[in-house]
C-alpha positions as CSV (number, residue, x, y, z in Angstrom):
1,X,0.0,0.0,0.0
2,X,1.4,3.3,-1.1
3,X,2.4,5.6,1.7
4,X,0.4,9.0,2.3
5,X,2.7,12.0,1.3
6,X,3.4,13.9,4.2
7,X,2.0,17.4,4.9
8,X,4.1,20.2,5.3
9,X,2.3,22.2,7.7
10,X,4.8,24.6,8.0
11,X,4.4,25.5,4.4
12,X,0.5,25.7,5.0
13,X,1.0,28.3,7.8
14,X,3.8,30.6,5.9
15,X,1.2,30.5,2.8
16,X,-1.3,31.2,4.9
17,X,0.1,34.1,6.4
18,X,2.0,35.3,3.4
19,X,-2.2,35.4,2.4
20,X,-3.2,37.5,5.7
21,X,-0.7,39.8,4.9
22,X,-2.1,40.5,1.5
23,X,-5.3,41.4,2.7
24,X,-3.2,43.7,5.2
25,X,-1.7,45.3,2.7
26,X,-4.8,46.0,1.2
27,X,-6.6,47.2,3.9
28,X,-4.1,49.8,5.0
29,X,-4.2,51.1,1.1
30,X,-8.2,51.3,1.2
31,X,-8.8,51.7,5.1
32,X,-12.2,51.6,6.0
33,X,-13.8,55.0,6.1
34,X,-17.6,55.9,7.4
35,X,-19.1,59.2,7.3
36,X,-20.9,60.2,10.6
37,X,-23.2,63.1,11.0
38,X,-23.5,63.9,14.8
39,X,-26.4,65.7,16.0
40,X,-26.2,69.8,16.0
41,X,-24.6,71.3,18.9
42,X,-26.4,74.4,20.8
43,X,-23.2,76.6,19.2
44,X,-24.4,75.1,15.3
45,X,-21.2,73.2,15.0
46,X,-22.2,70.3,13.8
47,X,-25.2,69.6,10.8
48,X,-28.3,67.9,12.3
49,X,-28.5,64.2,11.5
50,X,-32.1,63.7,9.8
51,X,-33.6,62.2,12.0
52,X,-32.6,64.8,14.7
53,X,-35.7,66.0,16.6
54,X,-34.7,69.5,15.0
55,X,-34.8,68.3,11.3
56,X,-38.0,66.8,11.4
57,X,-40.4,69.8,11.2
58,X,-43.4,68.0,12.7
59,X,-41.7,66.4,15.8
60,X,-40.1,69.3,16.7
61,X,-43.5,71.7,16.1
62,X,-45.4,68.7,18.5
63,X,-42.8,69.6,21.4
64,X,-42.9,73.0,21.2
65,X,-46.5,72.3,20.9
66,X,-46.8,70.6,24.4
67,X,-44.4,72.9,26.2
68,X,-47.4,75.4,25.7
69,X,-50.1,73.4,26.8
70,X,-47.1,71.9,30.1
71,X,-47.2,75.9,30.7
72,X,-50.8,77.0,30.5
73,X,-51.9,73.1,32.6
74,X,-49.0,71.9,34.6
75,X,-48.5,68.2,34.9
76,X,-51.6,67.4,32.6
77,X,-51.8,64.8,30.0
78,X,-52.7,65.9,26.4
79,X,-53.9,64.1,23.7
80,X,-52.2,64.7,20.6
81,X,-55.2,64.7,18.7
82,X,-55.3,68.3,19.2
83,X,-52.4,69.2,17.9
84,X,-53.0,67.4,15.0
85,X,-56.4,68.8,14.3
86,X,-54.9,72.9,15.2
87,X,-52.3,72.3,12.4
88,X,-54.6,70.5,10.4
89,X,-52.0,67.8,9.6
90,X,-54.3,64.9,8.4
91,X,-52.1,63.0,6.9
92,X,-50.4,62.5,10.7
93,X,-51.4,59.5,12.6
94,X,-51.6,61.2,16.4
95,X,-50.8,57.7,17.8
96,X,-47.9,57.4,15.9
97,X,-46.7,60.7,16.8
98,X,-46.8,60.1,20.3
99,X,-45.1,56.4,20.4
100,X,-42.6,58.4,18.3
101,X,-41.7,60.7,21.1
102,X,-41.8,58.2,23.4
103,X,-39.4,56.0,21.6
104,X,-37.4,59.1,22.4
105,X,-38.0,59.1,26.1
106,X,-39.1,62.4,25.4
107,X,-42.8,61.9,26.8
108,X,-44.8,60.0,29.2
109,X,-47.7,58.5,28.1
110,X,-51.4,57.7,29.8
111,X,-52.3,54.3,28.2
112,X,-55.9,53.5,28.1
113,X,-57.9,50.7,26.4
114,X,-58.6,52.7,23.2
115,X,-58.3,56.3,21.6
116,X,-55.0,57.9,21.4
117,X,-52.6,57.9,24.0
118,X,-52.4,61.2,26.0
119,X,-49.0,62.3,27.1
120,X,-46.9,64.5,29.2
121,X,-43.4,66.2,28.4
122,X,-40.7,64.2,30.3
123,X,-37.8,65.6,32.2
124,X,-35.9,65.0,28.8
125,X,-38.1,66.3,26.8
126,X,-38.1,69.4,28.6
127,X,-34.8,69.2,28.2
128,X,-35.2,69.2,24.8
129,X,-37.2,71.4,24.2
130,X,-35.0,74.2,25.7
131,X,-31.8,72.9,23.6
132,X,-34.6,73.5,20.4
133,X,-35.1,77.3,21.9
134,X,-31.9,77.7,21.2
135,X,-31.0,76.3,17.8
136,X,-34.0,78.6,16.5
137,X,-31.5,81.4,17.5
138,X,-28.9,79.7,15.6
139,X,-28.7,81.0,12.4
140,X,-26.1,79.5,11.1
141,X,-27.5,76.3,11.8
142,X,-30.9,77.2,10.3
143,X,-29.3,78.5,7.2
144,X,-27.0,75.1,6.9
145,X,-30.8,73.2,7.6
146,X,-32.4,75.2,4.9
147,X,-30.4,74.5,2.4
148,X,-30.0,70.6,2.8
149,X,-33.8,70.7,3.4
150,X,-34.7,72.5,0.1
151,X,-32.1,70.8,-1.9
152,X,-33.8,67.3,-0.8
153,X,-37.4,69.0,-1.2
154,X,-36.3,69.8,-5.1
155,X,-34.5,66.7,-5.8
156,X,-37.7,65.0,-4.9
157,X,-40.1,67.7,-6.4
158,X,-38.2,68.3,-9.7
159,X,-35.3,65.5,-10.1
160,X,-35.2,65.8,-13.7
161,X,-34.4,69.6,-13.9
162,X,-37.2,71.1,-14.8
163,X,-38.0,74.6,-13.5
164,X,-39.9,75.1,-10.2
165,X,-41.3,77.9,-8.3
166,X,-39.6,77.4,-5.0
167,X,-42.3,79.5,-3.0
168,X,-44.1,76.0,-2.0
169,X,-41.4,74.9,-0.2
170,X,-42.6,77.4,2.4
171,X,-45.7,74.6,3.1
172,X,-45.8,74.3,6.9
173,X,-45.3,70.5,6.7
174,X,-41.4,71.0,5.4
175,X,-40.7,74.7,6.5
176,X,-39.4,74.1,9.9
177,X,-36.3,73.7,11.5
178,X,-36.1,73.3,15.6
179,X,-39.4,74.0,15.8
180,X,-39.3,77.5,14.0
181,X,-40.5,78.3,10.5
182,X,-38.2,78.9,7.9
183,X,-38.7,82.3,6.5
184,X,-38.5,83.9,3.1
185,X,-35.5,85.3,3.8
186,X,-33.5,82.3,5.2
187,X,-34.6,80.2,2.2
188,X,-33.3,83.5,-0.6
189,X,-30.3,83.1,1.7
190,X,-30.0,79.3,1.1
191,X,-30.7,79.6,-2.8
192,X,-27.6,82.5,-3.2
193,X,-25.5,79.8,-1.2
194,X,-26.7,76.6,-3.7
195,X,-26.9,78.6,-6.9
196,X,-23.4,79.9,-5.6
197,X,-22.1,76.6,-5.8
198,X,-23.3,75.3,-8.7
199,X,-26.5,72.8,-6.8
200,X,-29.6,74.7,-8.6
201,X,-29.5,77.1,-11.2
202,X,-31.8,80.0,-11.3
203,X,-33.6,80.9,-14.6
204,X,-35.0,84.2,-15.1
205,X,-39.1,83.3,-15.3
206,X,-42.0,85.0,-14.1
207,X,-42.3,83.9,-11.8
208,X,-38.8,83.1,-11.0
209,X,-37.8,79.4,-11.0
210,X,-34.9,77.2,-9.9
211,X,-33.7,73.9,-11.4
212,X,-31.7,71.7,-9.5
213,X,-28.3,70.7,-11.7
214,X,-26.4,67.3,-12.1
215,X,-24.2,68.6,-9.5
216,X,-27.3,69.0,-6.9
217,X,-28.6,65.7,-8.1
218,X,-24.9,64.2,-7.1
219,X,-24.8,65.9,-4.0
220,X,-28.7,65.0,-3.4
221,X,-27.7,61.1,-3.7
222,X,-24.8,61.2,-1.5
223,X,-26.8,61.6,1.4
224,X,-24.4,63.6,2.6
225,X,-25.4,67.7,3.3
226,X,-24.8,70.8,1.2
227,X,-21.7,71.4,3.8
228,X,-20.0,68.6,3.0
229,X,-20.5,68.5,-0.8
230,X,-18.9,72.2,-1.1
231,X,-16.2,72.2,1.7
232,X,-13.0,70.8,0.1
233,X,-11.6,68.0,1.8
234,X,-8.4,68.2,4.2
235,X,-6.0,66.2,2.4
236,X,-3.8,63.9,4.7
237,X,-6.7,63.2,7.0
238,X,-9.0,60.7,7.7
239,X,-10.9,61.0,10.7
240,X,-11.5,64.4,12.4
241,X,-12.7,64.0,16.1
242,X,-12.4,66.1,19.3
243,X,-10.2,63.9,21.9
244,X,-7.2,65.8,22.4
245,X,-4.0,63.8,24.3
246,X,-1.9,65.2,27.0
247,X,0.0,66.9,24.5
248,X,-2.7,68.6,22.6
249,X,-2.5,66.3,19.8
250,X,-6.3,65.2,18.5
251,X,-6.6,61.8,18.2
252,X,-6.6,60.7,14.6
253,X,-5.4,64.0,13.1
254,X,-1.6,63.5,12.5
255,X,-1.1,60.8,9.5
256,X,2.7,61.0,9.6
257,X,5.2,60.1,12.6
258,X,9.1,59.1,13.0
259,X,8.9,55.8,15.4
260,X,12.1,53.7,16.4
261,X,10.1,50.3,16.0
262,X,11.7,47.6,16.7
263,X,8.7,45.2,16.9
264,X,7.9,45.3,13.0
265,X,4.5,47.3,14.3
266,X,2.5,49.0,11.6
267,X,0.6,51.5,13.4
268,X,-2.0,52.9,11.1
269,X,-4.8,51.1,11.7
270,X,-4.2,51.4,15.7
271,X,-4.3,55.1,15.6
272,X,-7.3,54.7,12.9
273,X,-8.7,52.9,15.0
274,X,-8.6,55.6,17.9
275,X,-9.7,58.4,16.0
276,X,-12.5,56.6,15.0
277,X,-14.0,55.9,18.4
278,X,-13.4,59.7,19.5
279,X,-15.4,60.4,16.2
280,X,-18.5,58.1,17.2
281,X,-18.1,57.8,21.1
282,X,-20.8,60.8,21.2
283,X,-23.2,58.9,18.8
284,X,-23.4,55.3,20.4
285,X,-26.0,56.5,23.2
286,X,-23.2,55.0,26.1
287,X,-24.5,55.7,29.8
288,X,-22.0,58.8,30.7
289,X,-19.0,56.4,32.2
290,X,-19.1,53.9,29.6
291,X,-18.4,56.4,27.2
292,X,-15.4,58.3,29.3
293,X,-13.9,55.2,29.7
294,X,-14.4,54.4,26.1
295,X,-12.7,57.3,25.0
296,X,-10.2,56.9,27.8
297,X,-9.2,53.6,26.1
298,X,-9.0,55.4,22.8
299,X,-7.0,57.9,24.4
300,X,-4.2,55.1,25.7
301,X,-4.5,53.0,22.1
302,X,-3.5,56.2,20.6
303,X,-1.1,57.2,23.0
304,X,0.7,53.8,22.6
305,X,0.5,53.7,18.9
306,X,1.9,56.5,18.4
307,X,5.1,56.5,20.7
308,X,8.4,55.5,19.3
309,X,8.0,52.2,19.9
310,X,4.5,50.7,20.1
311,X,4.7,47.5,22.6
312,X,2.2,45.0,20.6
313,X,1.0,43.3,23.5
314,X,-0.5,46.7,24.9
315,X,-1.9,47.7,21.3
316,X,-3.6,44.4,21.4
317,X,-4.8,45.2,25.3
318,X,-6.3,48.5,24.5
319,X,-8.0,47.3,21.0
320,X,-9.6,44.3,22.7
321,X,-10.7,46.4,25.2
322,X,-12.2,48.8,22.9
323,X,-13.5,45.8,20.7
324,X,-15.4,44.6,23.8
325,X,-17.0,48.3,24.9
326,X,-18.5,48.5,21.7
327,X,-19.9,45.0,21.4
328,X,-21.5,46.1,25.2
329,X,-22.7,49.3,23.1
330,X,-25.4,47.7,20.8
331,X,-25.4,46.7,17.5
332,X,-25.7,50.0,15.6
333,X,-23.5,50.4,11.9
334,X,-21.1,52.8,13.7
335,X,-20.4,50.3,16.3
336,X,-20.1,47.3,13.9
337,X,-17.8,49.2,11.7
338,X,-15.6,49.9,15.1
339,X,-15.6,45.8,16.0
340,X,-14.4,45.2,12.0
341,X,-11.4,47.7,12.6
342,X,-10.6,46.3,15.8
343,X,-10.8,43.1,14.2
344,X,-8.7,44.1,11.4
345,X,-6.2,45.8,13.6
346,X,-5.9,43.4,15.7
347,X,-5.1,40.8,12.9
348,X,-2.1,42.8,12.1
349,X,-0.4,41.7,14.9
350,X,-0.5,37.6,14.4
């Protein structure tokens, strides 16, 4: 009987890493790169996700809505009915409206065995409503609203270029931001600004008209805002973030760096990796000292991935740690995307 070859496993493992190494290489060539948009901060730094209680004209009307009626009957419930009926929006299911805010923890409702559910503004919807107060004094962040708002509302109104009257864009069902409606002059503001850059073009009609251009469309099915479609990009830099180290340095900023490494370490991805969870720590809805030490973590990944020589066993401590924290976090995409470059950090170091 002939004898089995023998296995060189050995050889299996080199060609297996040699094969690991190839998709290394081609990660740190095309590293993995997700666009967050953070909710807007009380100063207007940051666009308004869409689904932001200040974006979505109708929520943000309702909580104004029942701050008024908190005021004039403390601690009563309401049934949302009314609201509905006063801004004669009957296309709006009141029921729906309320689980809505609920979802959001930003009401309490009074269940009863049918009818819609009345409800109460809870301590963070109150707080929320005084955060909406002032964004409606914001008007940098109105104007940066307006324009991604009407640049959606024509894509969807008039995607093939035709002309359009932009007046009805003014309806109260779209014309709101925070809470506030958006007046003539914001949205003349926001057309100068989009006609500006190329999004629309204005053609001279009476009455005058706008047609959205095949630069608006692109910038319409980016999904991105009007901000980010006509601010150049910083060459060099991947990930922008707010967690500066001791030494000033924010996480994720610097892209070049001397190091004496003696451990064959690629760093990249580590310090990716860090800049990336200061970019989305704010955005994973963490109870307040999960996400300090989350970014405390980040902080010391950094740190150690950008000394002059990067110990691996504590770049494989601090990105299993951070690995772990976002797996406690939830599945959401910004916190999958985090496991997959731990994970493919991580792999670097076999």
């Amino acid at each position: 009987m002939a004898r089995k070859p023998k296995i060189d496993q050995r050889a299996i493992e080199r060609h297996l890493k040699e094969i690991a190494k190839g998709y290394e290489r081609a990660a740190r060539r095309n590293p993995i790169r997700v666009p967050i948009q953070t909710d807007a901060t009380v100063e207007g730094v940051s666009m308004a996700g869409r689904d932001a209680v200040e974006s979505n004209p109708i929520m943000a009307r309702l909580l104004m809505w029942l701050d008024e009626q908190a005021r004039l009957n403390p601690s009563h419930y309401v049934d949302v009915t009314r609201f509905v009926e006063e801004e004669q929006l009957d296309s709006e299911d009141p029921s729906v409206l309320a689980f809505e805010l609920e979802q959001r923890d930003l009401v309490k409702i009074a269940r009863t065995m049918g009818g819609t559910p009345d409800v109460h503004l809870s301590d963070a919807g109150r707080v929320a409503v005084s955060r909406l107060k002032k964004l409606q004094q914001d008007r940098a962040a109105r104007l940066r609203y307006t324009m991604d708002a009407f640049l959606r509302w024509l894509f969807d109104t008039a995607g093939d270029q035709s002309p359009t009257d932009p007046a009805p864009f003014l309806a109260p069902t779209t014309a709101y931001f925070a809470g506030a409606a958006i007046s003539g002059t914001d949205l003349h503001q926001a057309l100068g600004y989009l006609a500006e850059h190329n999004l629309i073009e204005r053609i001279d009609t009476d009455p005058a008209t706008v047609a959205i251009t095949p630069e608006g469309v692109s910038c319409a099915l980016s999904g991105g805002s009007v901000q980010d479609h006509t601010t150049p990009a910083r060459t060099g830099t991947t990930y922008n973030n707010y967690l500066p180290n001791a030494k000033g340095v924010i996480i994720g900023e610097q892209q070049h760096f001397t190091q004496n490494n003696t451990d064959g370490v690629d760093p990249t991805l580590f310090v990716q990796l860090a800049g990336y969870i200061g970019q989305i720590s704010p955005t994973l809805a963490m109870p307040e000292p999960d996400r300090v030490e989350l970014e405390r973590v980040a902080q010391d990944l950094h740190d150690e991935a950008t000394s002059e020589n990067p110990e691996p066993g504590r770049l494989r401590q601090f990105t299993t740690q951070l690995k772990d924290k976002l797996l406690e976090a939830g599945i959401t995409m910004a916190a999958t995307m985090g496991v997959q470059m731990a994970e493919q950090a991580l792999g670097t170091l076999m």
